[in-house]
GURO-945360 format. One line per 10 residues: for each residue z, y, x of C-alpha. Coordinates in Angstrom, 3 decimals. Layout:
Z,Y,X | ...
***
This chain:
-1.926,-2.706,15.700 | -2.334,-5.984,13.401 | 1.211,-6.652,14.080 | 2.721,-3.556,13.537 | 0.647,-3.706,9.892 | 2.034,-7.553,9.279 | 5.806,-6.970,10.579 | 5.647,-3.687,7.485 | 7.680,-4.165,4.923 | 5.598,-2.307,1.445
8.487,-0.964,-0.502 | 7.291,-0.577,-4.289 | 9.025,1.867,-6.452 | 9.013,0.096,-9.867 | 9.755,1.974,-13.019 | 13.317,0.715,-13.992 | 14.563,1.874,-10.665 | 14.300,-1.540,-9.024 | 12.032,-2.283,-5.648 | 10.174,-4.978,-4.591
9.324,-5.717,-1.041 | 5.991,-6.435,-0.851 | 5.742,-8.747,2.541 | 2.769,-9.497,4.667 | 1.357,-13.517,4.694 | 4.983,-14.405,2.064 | 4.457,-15.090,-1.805 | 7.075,-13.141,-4.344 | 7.874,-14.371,-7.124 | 9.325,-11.332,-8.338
6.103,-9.116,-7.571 | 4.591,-12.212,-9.672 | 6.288,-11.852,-12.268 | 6.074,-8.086,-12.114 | 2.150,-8.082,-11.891 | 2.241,-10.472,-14.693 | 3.999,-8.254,-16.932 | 1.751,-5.787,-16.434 | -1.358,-7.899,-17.408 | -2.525,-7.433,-13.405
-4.545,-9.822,-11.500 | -4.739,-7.437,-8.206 | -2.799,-4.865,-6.303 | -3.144,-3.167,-3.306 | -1.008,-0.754,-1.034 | -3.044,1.988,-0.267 | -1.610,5.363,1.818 | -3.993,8.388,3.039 | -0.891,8.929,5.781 | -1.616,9.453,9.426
-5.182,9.108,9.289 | -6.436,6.417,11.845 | -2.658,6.079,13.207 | -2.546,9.695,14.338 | 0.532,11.340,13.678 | -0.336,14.529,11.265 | 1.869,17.209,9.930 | 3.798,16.261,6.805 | 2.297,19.373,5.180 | -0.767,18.173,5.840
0.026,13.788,4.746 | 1.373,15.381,1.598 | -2.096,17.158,1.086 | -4.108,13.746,1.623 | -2.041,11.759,-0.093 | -2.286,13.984,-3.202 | -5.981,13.963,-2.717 | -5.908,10.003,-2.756 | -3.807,10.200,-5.816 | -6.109,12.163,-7.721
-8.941,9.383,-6.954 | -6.022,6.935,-8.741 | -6.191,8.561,-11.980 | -8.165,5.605,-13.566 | -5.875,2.775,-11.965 | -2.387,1.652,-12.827 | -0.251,2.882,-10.112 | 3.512,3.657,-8.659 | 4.375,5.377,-6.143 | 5.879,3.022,-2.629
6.552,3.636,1.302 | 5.742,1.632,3.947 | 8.602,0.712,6.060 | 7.963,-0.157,10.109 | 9.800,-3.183,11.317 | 13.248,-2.407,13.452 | 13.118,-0.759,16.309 | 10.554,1.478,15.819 | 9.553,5.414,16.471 | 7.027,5.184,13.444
8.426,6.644,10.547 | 8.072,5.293,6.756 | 4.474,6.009,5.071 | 4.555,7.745,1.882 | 1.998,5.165,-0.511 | 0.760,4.068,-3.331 | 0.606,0.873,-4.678 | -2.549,0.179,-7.152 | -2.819,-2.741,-9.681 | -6.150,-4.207,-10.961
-7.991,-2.767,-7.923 | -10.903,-4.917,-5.942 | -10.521,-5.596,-2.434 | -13.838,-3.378,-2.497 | -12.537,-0.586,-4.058 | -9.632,-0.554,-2.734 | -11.339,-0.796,1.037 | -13.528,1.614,-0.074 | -10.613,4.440,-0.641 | -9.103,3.519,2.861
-12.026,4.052,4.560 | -12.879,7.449,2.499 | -8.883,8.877,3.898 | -9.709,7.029,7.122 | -6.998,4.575,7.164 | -7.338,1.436,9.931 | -6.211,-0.979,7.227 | -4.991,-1.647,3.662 | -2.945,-4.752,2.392 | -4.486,-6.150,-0.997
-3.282,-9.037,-2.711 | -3.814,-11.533,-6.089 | -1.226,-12.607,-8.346 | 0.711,-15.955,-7.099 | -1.111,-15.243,-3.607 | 0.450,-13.918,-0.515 | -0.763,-10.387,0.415 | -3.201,-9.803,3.568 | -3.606,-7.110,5.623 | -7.452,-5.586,5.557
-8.748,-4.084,8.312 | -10.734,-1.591,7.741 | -11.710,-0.299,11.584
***
């Protein structure tokens, strides 16, 4: 499961229409420079998707993740999808990706929509993958 989480590529949404990759264990300048201009120190890609890795209706991943959104209201946010690596029968992850969040906080929300894991990074850092089962 680790490796499925790693080999995800964390597609970002960014408000000018541009995306940036956020990649597993690889620095980015551009997600740097992006966190920078934004006066952020922390991010982290949170989803309330397929809780524990079992495959829901998207009636009802639409419900959660609106939930989790709601519990966003006091972070800096945009909207992202997590992308499976090539081949895969996993399909992209609706998600949201939250700046100035602690690795506590953030853990905290992925255990409260009963995720396995979360990826949370620092500016000029490479991302991690936090497991949270």
């Amino acid at each position: 499961m680790l490796e499925n989480y790693k080999a995800t590529t964390y597609r970002v949404f960014v408000d000018n229409g541009q995306n940036i990759d956020v990649l597993i264990g690889q620095k980015n300048a551009k997600l740097d420079s992006f966190l920078q201009a934004n006066k952020a120190k922390t991010y982290a890609v949170i989803t309330a998707w397929n809780p524990y890795s079992s495959v829901v209706s998207m009636e009802s991943n639409h419900a959660s993740n609106l939930s989790l959104e709601s519990e966003l209201k006091q972070f800096s946010y945009l909207n992202g999808i997590g992308i499976p690596a090539q081949p895969s029968d996993w399909e992209g992850e609706k998600s949201f990706f939250v700046m100035d969040i602690t690795k506590e906080e953030s853990s905290r929300l992925g255990i409260a929509f009963k995720q396995n894991a979360i990826v949370f990074g620092c500016i000029n850092k490479a991302p991690e993958v936090i497991m949270l089962v």
